[in-house]
N, C-alpha and C positions, 0 to 999 in steps of 0.2 A: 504494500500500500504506500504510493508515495503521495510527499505533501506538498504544498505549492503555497507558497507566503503570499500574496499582491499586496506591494505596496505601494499606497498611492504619496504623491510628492510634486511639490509645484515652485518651478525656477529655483532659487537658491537653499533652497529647505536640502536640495537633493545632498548636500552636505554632509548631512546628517545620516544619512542611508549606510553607507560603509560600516560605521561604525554600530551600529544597530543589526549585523548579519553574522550568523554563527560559523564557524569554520565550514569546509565544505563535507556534506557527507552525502551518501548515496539513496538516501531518502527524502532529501530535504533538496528546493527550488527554489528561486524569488523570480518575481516578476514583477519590474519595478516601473510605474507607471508613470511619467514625468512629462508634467505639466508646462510646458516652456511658454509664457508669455510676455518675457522681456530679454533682454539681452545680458547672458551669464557673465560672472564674475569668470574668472580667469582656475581659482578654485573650484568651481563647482564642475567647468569642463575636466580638470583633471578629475574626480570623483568618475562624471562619467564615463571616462577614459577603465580607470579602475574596476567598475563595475561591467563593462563589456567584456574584459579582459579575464572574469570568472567563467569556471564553465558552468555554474550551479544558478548563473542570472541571465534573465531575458530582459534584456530592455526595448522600452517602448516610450516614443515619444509624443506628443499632442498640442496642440498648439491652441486651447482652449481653456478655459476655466470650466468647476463644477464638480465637488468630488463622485458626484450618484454617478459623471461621463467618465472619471476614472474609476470607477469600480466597474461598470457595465462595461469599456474598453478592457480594463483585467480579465475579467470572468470572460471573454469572447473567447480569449487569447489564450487564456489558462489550458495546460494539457495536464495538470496531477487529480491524483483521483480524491484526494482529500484537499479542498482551498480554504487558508484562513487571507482573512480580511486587515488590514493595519496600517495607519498612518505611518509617516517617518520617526516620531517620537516614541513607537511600541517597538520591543524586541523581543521575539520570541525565549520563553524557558523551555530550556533543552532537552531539561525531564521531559516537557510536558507531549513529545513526539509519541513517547510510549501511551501517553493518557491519550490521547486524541484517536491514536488507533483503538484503543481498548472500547474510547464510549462509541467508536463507530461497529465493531464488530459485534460489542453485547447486545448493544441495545437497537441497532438494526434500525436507526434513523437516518432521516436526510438532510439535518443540520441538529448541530450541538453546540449548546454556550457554555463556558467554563468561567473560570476565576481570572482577574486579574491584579498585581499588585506593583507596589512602588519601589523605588528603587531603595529606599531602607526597608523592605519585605512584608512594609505592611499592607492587609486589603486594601486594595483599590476603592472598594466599598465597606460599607461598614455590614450591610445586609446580605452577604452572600449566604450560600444556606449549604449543611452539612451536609447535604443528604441530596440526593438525586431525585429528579420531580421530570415529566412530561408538559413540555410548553402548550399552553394556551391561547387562544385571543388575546389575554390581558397578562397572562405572566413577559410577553416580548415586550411589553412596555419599561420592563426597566435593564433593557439590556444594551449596551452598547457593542459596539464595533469591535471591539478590541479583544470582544469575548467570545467570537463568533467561528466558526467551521462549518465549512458547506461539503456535500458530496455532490463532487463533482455532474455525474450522471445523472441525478434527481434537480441539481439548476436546470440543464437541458432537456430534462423529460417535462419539468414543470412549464418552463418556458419565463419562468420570472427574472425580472428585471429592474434595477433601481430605478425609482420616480426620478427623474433630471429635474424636477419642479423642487427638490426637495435635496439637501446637504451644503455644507461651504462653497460657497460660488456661486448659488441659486439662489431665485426669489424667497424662498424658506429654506432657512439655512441650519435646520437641524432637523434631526425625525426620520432621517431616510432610510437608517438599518432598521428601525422598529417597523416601518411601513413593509420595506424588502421582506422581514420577516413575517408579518400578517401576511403578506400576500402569498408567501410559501404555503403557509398553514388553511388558507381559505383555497389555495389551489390545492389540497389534499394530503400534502406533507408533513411528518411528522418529525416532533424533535425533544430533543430530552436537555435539561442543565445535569449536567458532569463535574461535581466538586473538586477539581484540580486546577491547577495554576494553569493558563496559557502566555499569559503576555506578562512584561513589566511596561509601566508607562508613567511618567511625571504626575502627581499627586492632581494638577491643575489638568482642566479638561474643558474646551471651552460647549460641549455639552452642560457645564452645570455651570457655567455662566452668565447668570440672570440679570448681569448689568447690559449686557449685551443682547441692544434691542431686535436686533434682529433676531436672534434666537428665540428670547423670551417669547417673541409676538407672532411667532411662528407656528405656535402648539394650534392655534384655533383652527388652522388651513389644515394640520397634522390630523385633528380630530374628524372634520369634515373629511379628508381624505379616507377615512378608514370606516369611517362610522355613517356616513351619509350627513344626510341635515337635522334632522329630529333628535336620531341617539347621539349625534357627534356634538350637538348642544349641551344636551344635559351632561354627556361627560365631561365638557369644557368647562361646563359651570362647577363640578362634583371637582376637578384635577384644579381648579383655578383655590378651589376651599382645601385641600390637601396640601400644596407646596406653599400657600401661603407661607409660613415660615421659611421656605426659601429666596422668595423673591420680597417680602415685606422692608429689605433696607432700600429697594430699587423703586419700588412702586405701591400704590393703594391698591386693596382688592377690586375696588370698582376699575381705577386704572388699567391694573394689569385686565380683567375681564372685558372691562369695553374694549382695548386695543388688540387683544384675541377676536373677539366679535368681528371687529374689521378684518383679520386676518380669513376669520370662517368665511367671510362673505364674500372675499376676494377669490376663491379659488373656484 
């Protein structure tokens, strides 16, 4: 069973990719997505230079913004039978190759989210859970990218694909893996969480960045996207009373809720 990393990176970030890839070994691939819309530092051509020069990376270049177009461009291009998902800031843990096969062999799914944590070892999150569970409608709601593994064959049989309407570089610039992932699960797929580490990633994540309005004001087009108009309401209004506590130094609850409203109404 081999694995296939994509990672997505835009103009100078690609920097940072080197040093984020684990020695090479005969199961393990990157496929490194690179966003070029300005003109390179002098450094970052050498990286590139580096990275073509592995035999264990594919590079691919694009000359556009939008992370859902670098994910959807990865996944076209991907040939491993197991693909995880990762910005330039996530690096795979090494153990975690054996876990990633194991939750694919036992449990006979066609995506699995694992753990992820910080570079001093602590959870990523504070809520991960000890125990193995089958994804939901609602359990993809708290899962990010960075914790994600797809089989290869079950993208392609599903036919799913990321909303371009939706991640960094888009009109709604967060929500696209939780969408990617309803839409697996409404297209018939199944998937389990797997209590094992996959990634390391800096403590900040601009997923739970709620001064940033773009993100914040996002959720309500996120809602409607998933939910239609009726149920994607009420659960904007139900999600807007939950995170309170997260977004309350940024904004009013009426604030943040009206400015979600316009987001619902725009899509």
């Amino acid at each position: 069973m081999h694995i296939e990393v994509i990672i997505s990176t835009l103009n100078s970030r690609v920097e940072s990719v080197l040093g984020n890839l684990l020695q090479p070994r005969s199961d393990l691939s990157y496929l490194i997505v690179h966003q070029v819309t300005e003109e390179l530092p002098e450094a970052a051509n050498e990286v590139v230079a580096l990275l073509n020069a592995r035999f264990d990376v594919k590079y691919i270049e694009m000359h556009c913004k939008g992370l859902s177009k670098s994910r959807n461009k990865g996944l076209v291009n991907s040939s491993g039978d197991i693909i995880i998902l990762f910005d330039d800031d996530a690096q795979l843990v090494e153990s975690s190759l054996s876990s990633v096969k194991n939750a694919f062999h036992d449990k006979k799914v066609d995506f699995c989210t694992m753990k992820a944590r910080c570079p001093d070892g602590e959870p990523f999150k504070a809520a991960y859970k000890g125990y193995s569970f089958s994804h939901t409608e609602f359990s993809i709601f708290s899962v990010s990218s960075i914790e994600i593994a797809l089989r290869k064959d079950s993208i392609e049989r599903l036919g799913v694909e990321f909303d371009e309407r939706f991640g960094l570089g888009a009109k709604y610039s967060a929500s696209e893996e939780n969408i990617f992932l309803l839409d697996l699960i409404k297209s018939g797929a199944s998937g389990c969480y797997y209590p094992r580490y996959l990634s390391t990633h800096p403590s900040f994540s601009s997923g739970r960045n709620w001064g940033n309005e773009n993100m914040a004001f996002s959720k309500g087009a996120f809602f409607r996207r998933c939910f239609g108009f009726y149920k994607g309401l009420v659960l904007l209004f139900l999600f807007s009373i939950k995170k309170y506590p997260d977004y309350k130094d940024y904004y009013s609850f009426t604030g943040f809720f009206r400015r979600n409203v316009q987001s619902f109404k725009s899509l």
